[in-house]
C-alpha positions as CSV (number, residue, x, y, z in Angstrom):
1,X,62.2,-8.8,46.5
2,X,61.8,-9.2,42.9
3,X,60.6,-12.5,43.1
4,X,57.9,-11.7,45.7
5,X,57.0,-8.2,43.0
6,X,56.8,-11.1,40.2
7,X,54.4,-13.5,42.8
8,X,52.4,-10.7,43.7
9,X,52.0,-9.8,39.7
10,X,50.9,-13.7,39.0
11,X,48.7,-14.1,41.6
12,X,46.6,-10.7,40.4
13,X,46.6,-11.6,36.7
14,X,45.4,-15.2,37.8
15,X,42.7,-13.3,40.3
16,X,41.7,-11.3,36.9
17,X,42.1,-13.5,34.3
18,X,41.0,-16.7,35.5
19,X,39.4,-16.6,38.8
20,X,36.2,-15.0,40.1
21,X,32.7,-14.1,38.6
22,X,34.3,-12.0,35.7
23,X,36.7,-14.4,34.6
24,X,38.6,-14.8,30.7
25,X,36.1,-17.8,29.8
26,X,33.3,-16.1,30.9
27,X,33.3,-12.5,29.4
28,X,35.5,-13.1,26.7
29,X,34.5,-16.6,25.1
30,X,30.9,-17.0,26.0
31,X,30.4,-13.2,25.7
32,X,31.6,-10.6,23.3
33,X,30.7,-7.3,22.1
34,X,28.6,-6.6,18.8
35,X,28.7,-4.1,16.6
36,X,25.6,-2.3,15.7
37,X,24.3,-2.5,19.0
38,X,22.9,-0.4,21.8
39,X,21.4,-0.7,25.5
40,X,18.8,1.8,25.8
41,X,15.6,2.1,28.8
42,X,12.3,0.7,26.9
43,X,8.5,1.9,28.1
44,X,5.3,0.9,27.2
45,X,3.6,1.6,24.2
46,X,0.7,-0.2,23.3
47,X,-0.1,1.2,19.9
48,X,2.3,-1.1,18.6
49,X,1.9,-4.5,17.3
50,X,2.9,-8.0,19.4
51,X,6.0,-8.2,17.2
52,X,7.1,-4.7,16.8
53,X,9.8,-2.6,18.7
54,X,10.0,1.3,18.8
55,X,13.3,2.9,18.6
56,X,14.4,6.6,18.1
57,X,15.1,7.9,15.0
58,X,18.5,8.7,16.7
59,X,19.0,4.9,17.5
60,X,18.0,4.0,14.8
61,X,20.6,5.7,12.6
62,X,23.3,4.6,14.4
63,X,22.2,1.0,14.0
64,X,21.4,1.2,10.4
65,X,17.8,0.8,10.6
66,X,14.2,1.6,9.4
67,X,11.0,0.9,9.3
68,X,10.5,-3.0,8.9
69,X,13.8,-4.0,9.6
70,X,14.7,-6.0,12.3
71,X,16.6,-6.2,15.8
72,X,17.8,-8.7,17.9
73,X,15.9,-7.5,21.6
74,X,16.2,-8.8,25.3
75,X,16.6,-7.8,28.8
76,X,19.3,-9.2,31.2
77,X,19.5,-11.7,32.3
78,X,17.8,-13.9,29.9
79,X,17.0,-17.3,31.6
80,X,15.9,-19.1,28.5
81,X,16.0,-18.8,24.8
82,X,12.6,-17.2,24.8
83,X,14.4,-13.8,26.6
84,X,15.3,-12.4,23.1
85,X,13.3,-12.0,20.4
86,X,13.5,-10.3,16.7
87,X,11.4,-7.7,16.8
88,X,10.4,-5.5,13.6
89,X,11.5,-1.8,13.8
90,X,9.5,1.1,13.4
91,X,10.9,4.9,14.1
92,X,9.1,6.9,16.5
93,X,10.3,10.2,17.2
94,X,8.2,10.6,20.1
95,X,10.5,8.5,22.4
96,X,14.0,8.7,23.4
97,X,14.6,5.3,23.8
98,X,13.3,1.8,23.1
99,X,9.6,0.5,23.4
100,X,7.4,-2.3,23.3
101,X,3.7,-3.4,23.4
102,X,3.2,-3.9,27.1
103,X,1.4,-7.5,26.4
104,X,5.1,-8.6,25.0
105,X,6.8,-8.2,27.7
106,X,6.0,-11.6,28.9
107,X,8.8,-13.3,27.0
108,X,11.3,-10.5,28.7
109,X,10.1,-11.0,32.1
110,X,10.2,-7.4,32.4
111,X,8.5,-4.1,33.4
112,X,8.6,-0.4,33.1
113,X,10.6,0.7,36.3
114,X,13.9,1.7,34.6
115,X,14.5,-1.9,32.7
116,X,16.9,-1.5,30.3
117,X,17.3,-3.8,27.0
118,X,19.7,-4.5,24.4
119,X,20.1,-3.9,20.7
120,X,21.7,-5.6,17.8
121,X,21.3,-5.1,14.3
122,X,22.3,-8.3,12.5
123,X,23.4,-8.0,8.7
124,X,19.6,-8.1,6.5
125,X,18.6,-6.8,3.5
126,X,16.2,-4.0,3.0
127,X,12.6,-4.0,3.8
128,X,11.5,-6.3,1.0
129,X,13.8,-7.5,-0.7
130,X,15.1,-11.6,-0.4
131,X,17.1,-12.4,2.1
132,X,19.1,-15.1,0.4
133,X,23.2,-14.7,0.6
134,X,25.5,-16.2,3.1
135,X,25.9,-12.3,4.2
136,X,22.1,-12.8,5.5
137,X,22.4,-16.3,6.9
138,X,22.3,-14.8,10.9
139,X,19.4,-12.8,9.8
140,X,17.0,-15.8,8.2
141,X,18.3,-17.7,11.4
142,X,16.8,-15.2,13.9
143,X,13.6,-14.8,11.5
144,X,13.1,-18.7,11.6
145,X,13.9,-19.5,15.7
146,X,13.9,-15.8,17.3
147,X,10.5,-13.9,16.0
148,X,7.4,-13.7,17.7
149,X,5.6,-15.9,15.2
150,X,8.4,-18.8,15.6
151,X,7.3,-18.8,19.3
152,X,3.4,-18.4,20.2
153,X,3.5,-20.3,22.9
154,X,5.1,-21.0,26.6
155,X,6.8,-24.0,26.1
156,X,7.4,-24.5,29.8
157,X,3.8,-23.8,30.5
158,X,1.1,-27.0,30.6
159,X,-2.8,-25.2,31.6
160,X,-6.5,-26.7,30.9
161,X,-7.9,-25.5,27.8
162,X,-11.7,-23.9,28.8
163,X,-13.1,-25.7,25.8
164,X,-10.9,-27.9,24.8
165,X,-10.6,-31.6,26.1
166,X,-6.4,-31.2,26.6
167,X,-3.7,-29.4,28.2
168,X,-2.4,-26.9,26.3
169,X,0.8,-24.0,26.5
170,X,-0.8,-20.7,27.2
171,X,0.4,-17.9,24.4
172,X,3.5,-16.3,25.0
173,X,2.5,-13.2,25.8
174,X,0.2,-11.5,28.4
175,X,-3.1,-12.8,29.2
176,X,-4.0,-12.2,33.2
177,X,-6.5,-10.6,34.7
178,X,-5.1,-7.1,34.3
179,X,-5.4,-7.7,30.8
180,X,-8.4,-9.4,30.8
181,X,-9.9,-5.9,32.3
182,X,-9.3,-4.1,29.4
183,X,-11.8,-6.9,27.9
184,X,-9.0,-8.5,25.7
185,X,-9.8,-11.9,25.4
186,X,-7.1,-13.7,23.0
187,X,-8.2,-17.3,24.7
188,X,-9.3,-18.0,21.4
189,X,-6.1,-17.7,19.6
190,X,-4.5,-20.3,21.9
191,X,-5.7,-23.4,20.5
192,X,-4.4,-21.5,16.5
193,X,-1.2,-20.6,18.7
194,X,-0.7,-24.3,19.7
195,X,-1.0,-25.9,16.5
196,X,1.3,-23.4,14.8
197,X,3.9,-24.5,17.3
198,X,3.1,-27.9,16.7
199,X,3.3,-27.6,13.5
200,X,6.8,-25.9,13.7
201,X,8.3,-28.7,15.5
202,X,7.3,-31.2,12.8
203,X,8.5,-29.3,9.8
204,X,10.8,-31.9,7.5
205,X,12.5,-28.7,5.5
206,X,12.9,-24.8,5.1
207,X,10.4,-24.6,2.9
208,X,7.6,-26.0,5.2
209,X,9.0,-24.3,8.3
210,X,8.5,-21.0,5.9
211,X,4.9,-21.7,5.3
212,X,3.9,-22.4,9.1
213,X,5.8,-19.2,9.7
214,X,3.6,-17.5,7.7
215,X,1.0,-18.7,9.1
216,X,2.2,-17.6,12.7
217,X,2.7,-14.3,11.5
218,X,-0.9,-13.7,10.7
219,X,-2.1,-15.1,13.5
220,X,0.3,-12.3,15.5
221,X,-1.4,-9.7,13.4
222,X,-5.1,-11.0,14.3
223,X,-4.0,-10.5,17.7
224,X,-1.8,-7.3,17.5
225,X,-5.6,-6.0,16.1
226,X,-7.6,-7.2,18.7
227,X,-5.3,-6.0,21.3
228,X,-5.1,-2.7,20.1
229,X,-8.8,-2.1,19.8
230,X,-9.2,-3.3,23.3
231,X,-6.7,-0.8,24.7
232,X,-8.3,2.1,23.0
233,X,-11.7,1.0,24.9
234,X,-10.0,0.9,28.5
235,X,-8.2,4.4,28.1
236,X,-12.0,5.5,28.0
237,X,-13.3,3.3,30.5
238,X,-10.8,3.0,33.2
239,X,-8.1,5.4,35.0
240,X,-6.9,6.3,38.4
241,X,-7.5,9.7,39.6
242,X,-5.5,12.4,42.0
243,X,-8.2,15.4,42.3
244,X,-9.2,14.0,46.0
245,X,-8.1,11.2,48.5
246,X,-12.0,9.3,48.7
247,X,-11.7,10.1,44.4
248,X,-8.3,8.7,44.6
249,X,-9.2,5.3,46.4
250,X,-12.7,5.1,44.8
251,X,-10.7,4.9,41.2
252,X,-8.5,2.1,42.6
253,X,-11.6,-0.1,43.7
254,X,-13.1,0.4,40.6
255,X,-10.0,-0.3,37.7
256,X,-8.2,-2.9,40.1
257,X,-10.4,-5.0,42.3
258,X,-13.8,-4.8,40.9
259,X,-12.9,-5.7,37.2
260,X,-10.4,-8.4,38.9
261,X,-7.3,-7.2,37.4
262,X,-5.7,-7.0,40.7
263,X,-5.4,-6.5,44.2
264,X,-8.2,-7.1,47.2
265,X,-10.5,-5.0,49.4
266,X,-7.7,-5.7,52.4
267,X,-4.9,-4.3,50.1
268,X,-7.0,-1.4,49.1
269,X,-8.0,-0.8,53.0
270,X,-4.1,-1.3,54.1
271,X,-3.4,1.4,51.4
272,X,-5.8,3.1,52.9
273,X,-4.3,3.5,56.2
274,X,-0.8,4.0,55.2
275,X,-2.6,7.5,53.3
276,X,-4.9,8.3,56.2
277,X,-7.8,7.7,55.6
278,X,-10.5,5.7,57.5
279,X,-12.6,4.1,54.6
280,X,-15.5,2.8,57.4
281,X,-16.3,6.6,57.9
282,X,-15.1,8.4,54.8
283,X,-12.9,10.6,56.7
284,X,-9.8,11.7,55.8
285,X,-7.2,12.4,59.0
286,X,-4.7,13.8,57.1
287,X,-2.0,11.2,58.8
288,X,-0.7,8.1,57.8
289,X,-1.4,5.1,60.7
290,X,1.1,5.1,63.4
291,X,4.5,4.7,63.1
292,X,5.3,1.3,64.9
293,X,2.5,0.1,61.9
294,X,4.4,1.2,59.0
295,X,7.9,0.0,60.7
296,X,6.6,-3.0,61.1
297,X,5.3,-3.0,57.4
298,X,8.4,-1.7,55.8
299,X,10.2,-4.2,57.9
300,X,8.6,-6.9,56.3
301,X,9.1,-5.3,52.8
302,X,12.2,-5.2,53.1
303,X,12.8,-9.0,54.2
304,X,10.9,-10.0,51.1
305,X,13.6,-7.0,48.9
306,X,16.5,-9.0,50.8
307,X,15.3,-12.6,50.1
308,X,14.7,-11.1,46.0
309,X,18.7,-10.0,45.8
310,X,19.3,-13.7,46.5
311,X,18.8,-14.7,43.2
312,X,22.1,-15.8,43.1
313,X,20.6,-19.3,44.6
314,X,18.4,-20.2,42.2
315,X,20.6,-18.9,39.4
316,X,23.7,-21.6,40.4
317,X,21.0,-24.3,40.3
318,X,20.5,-23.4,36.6
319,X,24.4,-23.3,36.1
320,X,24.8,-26.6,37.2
321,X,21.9,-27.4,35.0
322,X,23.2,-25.6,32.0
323,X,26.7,-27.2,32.5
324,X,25.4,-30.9,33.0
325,X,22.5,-30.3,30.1
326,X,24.2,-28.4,27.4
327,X,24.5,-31.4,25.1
328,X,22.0,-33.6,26.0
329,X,19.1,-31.3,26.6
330,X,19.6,-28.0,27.1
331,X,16.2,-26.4,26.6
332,X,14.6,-28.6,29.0
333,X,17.2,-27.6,31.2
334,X,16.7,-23.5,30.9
335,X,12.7,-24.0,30.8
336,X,13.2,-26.3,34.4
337,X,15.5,-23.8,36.0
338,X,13.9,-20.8,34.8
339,X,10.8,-21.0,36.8
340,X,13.0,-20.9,40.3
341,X,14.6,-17.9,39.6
342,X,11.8,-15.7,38.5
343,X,9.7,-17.0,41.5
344,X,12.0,-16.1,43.9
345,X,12.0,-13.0,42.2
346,X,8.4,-12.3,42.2
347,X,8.1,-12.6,46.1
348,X,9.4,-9.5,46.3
349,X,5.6,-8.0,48.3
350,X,5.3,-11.4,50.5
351,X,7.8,-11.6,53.3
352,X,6.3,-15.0,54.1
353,X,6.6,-16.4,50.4
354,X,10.2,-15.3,50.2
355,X,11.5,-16.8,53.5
356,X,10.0,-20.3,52.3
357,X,11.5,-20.3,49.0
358,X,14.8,-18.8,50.0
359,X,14.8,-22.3,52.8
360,X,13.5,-24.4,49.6
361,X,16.3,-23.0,47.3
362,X,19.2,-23.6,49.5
363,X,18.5,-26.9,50.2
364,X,15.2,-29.0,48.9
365,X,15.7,-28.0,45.1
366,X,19.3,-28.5,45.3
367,X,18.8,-32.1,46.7
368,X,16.7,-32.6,43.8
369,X,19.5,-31.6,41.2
370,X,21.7,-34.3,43.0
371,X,19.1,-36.9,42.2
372,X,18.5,-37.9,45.8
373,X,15.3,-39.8,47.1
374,X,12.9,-37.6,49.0
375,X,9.6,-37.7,51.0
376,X,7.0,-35.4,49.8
377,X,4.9,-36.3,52.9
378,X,7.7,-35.5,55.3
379,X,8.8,-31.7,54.2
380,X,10.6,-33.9,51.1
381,X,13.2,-35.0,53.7
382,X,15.8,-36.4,52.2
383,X,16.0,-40.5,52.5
384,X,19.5,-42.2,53.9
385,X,20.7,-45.6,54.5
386,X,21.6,-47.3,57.5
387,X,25.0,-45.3,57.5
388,X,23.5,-42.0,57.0
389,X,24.3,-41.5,53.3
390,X,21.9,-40.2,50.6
391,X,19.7,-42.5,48.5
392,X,19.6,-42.0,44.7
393,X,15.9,-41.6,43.4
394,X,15.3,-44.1,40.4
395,X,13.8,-42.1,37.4
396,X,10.5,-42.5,38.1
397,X,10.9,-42.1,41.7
398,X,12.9,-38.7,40.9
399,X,9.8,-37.5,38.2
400,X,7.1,-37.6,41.4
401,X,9.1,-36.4,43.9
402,X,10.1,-33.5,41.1
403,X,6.6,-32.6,39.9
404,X,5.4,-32.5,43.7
405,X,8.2,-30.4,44.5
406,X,6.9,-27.5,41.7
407,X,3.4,-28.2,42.7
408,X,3.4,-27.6,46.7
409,X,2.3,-25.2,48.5
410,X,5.6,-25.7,50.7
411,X,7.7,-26.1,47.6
412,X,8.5,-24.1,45.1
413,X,4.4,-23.7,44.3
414,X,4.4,-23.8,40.5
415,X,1.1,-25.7,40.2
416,X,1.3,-24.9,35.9
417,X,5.0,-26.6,35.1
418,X,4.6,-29.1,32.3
419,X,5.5,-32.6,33.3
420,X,7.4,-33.0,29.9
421,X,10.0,-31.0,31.3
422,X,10.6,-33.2,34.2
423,X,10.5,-36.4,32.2
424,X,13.2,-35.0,29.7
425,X,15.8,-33.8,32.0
426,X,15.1,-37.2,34.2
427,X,15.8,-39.1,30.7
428,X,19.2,-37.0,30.8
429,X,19.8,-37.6,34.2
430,X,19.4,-41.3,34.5
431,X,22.2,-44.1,34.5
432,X,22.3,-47.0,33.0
433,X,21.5,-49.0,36.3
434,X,18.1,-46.6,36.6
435,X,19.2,-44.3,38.9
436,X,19.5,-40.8,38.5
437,X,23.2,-39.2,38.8
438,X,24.5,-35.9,40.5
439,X,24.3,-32.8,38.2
440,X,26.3,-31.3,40.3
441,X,29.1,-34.0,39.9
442,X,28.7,-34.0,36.2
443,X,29.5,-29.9,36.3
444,X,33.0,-30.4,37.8
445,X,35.9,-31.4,36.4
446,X,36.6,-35.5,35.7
447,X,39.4,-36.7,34.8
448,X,38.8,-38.9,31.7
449,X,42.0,-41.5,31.8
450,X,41.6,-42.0,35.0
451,X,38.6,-44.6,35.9
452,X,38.5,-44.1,39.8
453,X,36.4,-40.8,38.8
454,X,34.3,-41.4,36.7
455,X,30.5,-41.4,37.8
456,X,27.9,-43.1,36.8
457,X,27.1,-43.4,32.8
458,X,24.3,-40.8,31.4
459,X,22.8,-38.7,29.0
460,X,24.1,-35.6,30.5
461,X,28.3,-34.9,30.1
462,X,29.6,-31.3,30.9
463,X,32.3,-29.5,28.8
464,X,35.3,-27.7,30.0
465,X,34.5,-24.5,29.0
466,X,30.8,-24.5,31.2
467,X,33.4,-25.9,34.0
468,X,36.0,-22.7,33.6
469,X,33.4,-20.1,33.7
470,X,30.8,-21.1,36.2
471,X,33.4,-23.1,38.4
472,X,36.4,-21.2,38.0
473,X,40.2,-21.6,39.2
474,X,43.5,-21.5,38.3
475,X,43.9,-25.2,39.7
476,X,40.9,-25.9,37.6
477,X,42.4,-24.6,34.3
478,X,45.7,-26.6,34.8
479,X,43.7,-29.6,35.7
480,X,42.1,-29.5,32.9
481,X,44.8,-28.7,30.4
482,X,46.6,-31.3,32.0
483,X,43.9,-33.9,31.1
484,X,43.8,-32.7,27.1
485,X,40.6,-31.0,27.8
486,X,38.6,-29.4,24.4
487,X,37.5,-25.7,25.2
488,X,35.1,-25.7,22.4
489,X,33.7,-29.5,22.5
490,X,29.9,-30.5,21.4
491,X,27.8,-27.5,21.8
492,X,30.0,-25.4,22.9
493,X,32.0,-24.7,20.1
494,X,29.1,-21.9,19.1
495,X,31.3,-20.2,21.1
496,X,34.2,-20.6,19.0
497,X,36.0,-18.0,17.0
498,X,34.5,-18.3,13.5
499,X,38.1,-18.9,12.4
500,X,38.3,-22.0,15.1
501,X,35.4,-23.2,14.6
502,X,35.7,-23.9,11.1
503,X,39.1,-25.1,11.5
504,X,37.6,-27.5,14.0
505,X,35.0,-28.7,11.5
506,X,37.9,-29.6,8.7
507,X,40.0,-31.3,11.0
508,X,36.9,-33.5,11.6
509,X,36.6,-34.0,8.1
510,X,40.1,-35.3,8.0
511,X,39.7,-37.6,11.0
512,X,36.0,-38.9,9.0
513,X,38.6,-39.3,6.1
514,X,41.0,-41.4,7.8
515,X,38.3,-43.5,9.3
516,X,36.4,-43.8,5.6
517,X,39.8,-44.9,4.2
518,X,41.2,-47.2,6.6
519,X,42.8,-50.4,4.9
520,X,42.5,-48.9,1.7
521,X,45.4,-49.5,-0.6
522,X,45.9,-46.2,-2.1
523,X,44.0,-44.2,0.8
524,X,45.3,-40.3,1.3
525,X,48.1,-40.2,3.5
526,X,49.6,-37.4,6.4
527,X,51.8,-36.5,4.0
528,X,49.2,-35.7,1.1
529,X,47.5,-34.0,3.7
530,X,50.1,-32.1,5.1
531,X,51.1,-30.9,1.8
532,X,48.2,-29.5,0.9
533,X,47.5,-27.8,4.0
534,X,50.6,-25.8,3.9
535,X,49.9,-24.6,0.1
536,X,45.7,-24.0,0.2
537,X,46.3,-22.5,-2.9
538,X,47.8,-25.8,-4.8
539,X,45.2,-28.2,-3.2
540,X,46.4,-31.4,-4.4
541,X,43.7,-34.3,-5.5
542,X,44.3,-37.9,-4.5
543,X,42.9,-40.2,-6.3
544,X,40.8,-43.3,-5.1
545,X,40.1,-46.4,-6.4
546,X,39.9,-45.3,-9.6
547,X,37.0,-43.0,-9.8
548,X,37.0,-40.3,-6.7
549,X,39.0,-38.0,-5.6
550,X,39.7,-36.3,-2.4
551,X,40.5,-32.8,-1.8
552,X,41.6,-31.9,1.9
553,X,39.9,-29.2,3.3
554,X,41.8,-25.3,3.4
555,X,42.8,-24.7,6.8
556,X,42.2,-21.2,7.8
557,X,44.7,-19.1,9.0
558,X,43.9,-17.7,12.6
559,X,45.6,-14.4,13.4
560,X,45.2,-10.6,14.3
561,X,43.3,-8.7,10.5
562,X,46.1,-6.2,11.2
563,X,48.7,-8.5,10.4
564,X,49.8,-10.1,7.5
565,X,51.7,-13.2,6.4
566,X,55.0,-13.6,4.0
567,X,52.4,-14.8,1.2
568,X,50.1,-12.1,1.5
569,X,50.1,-9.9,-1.8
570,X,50.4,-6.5,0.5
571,X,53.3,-7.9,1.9
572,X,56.7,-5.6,1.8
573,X,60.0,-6.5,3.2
574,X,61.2,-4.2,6.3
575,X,63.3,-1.5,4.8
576,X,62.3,-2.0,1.5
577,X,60.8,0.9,-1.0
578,X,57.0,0.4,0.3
579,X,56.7,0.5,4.2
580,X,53.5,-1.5,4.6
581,X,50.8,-0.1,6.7
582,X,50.0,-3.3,8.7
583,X,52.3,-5.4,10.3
584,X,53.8,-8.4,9.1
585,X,53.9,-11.5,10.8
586,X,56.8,-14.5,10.3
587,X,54.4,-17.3,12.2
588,X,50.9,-17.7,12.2
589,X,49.8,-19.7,14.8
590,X,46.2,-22.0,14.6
591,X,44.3,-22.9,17.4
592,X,42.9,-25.9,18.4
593,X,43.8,-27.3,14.8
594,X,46.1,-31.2,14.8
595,X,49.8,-30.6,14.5
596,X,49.8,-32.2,11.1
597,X,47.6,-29.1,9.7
598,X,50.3,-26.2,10.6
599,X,51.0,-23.7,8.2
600,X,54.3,-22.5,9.6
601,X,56.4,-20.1,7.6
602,X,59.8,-18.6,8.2
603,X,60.0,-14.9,8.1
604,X,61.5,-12.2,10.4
605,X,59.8,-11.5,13.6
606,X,57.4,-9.1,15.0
């Protein structure tokens, strides 16, 4: 009995810890709570500028913030690095919560139905004063990638320029015909906008990168002006209005379909009907159309609202993407992926639409992620040999069927993706024999040592941690810590413990060493090293050929801030005259650090 208590104990810590959609690697290595941050609803506001975020005054105090400081915004889930920004703070007691110029919510892919966002306040200096000091370092980080002027454009965007001989990305913010209606045209920014970004990715240094920034930022202003001159002019213009049904449908003619912002003379007359009203004579029946009508329309509705909760389709793709890509090329991958999930969730008024993308998602786009060879002319059918099994697509034979596949009508119909895209995750994706591999294979586990599984050579590697927390099992973990798998290897280790991580870095350092000094005659050896690690407070120098010295990096002791070693100067004995408020600890134990860097001590135990 107490064995099957003790089974049935395992097997739900397992289910918990490692298994499922909430699982250890998952919440509590890629994900981890901040201080100084809040989830609040946002709404529009367009009196503010492009870059600009309003918060409460009672947020804002218990972030630490004023006016002209800065917060770390985005909106679940974000799909791409463009879905958080660092947005400049001003305090506005009129609201309750959070909000936003309605022309920035592009980069969110959001609206204002009840979306919620997130809030961090990252360590920064007071309006107007420098920002240098390692204390700051997060904060010029997010300045220099995450602000508004650091990303003008939509990278994963390729349009025709109206005057301009070239494609170009469209700004990255709000420019449709709704907007257009309130006669804001910012078309003449973009071509500014693009060279800016341009300009960004071919900064040498800091300093340069500063300068374009600047720039960027007054361009944001420029259009921050134009937009809110423009907005003042359709408040007076333009407005629905409630005092009659023929007023009431008359407004929506007049601010929707004749200044092209949105809907059609069908929509307006199906509207029509559903409020009772007969627009060929004017008259008003006081009914709505017959019930078997709006069944039937609500019917559809719904399929489209059913097909839109499937996003959990088009969001595996862009695990798999993620988890082969990470190292190789991980924004192409993000910008690639992106488009299938929002698409499928934008279908959400066309039952049609959403039946042939969910069909698309669960099968033609995944083929494509596997690299086969399909037919665009045959429903992108995917081609076999004589024995029935899949073809690989050589790269160029993957980039065609790839762009058609975005393009069609019967695709995913995504006639604006930029090509360069494509081409970068196919230079990821392709072997050394020319063909592309399996994304999907390279997201599961491989065994390294042993060559029977190990696919074809590419770009494009997963690391253990993707594999744990998109793919995870208990069998997995074992597998994997049976193979000598690193957690925290390539880009991963970002999500490292600051402590790991830079214990990860110095025992790099000593393997560079030991490389550097190979064969030499009075070369550092594991002693020395060892030595010094376990006293970081008497580094000892080595020295080398005469004229340099080496000086092994400190390790850094990894363990709960409540606890404290035998060395540390708070440290009292059990018992003795001074009980010590924190608890003491006899072994500190390092993580992912080489044997030959422990710092061991002997002490009496917890």
């Amino acid at each position: 009995m107490a064995q099957r208590e003790l089974n049935a104990l395992t097997s739900k810590v397992i289910g918990r810890e490692f298994e499922g959609r909430h699982n250890i690697f998952r919440d509590s290595l890629m994900a981890a709570r901040q201080q100084r941050s809040a989830t609040a609803v946002w709404t529009a506001d367009p009196r503010l500028d492009l870059d600009e975020v309003g918060v409460s005054s009672a947020i804002a105090s218990r972030l630490g913030v004023q006016d002209g400081s800065y917060l770390l915004t985005w909106r679940d889930p974000v799909l791409r690095s463009s879905g958080v920004r660092y947005l400049r703070v001003r305090v506005d007691d009129c609201i309750h919560g959070v909000s936003i110029n309605p022309l920035a919510t592009k980069s969110f892919d959001g609206d204002f139905d009840g979306d919620s966002v997130g809030l961090v306040a990252l360590p920064q200096p007071e309006p107007g004063e420098p920002t240098e000091g390692g204390q700051f370092r997060a904060h010029r980080e997010a300045m220099s990638r995450l602000s508004v002027e650091a990303n003008l454009v939509d990278r994963g965007v390729l349009e025709e320029h109206a005057t301009l001989c070239y494609g170009v990305d469209p700004l990255a913010i709000h420019t449709g015909s709704d907007v257009a209606t309130a006669g804001v045209d910012l078309t003449r920014f973009v071509a500014q906008a693009n060279d800016i970004d341009a300009d960004l990715i071919d900064s040498q240094n800091a300093r340069q990168r500063q300068a374009v920034l600047l720039q960027g930022r007054e361009l944001v202003q420029k259009m921050s002006d134009a937009v809110r001159e423009s907005m003042v002019g359709m408040s007076r213009r333009y407005g629905l209005r409630y005092s009659s049904l023929g007023g009431h449908l008359d407004s929506i003619r007049r601010t929707c379909i004749e200044t092209g912002a949105k809907g059609s003379e069908q929509a307006l007359a199906d509207y029509s009907r559903y409020v009772g009203f007969d627009a060929a004579t004017q008259t008003d029946h006081g009914r709505a159309v017959p019930e078997r009508g709006v069944r039937r329309a609500a019917q559809g509705v719904n399929v489209a609202l059913v097909v839109k909760k499937a996003v959990g389709i088009p969001g595996r793709i862009s695990q798999r993407g993620v988890t082969a890509l990470r190292d190789a090329d991980l924004e192409a991958a993000l910008e690639l992926t992106y488009p299938c999930t929002q698409s499928q969730m934008q279908c959400k008024h066309d039952p049609a639409s959403a039946l042939q993308k969910y069909g698309v998602m669960q099968t033609t786009a995944r083929d494509l992620w596997r690299g086969y060879l399909m037919d665009p002319g045959n429903g992108f059918r995917v081609a076999t040999d004589e024995k029935g099994a899949p073809i690989a697509a050589s790269r160029d034979q993957w980039v065609d069927q790839a762009l058609a596949l975005y393009q069609a009508n019967n695709g995913l119909n995504i006639p604006d993706i930029d090509p360069q895209l494509i081409e970068r995750v196919a230079d990821a994706l392709v072997s050394e024999d020319g063909y592309m591999v399996n994304a999907e294979t390279l997201s599961e586990f491989v065994d390294e040592n042993d060559p029977r599984q190990q696919p074809a050579s590419s770009r494009a590697r997963s690391g253990a941690l993707d594999r744990l927390s998109y793919q995870p099992s208990f069998e997995a973990l074992l597998a994997e810590c049976n193979a000598g798998s690193k957690l925290f290897d390539g880009r991963q280790i970002t999500f490292a413990p600051t402590a790991v991580r830079r214990n990860l870095q110095r025992a790099q350092q000593l393997a560079d060493q030991d490389a550097f000094f190979e064969g030499v005659e009075d070369a550092p050896g594991p002693n020395d090293r060892k030595a010094a690690a376990s006293n970081p407070g008497r580094r000892q120098g080595v020295t080398i050929v005469g004229r340099a010295s080496w000086m092994p990096p400190a390790v850094e002791r990894i363990g709960r801030r409540d606890v404290l070693t035998l060395d540390d100067p708070d440290y009292r004995p059990k018992g003795g005259s001074h009980r010590p408020h924190r608890a003491t600890a006899g072994t500190v134990l390092l993580a992912d650090v080489p044997s030959s860097l422990s710092t061991d001590c002997d002490g009496p135990d917890l």
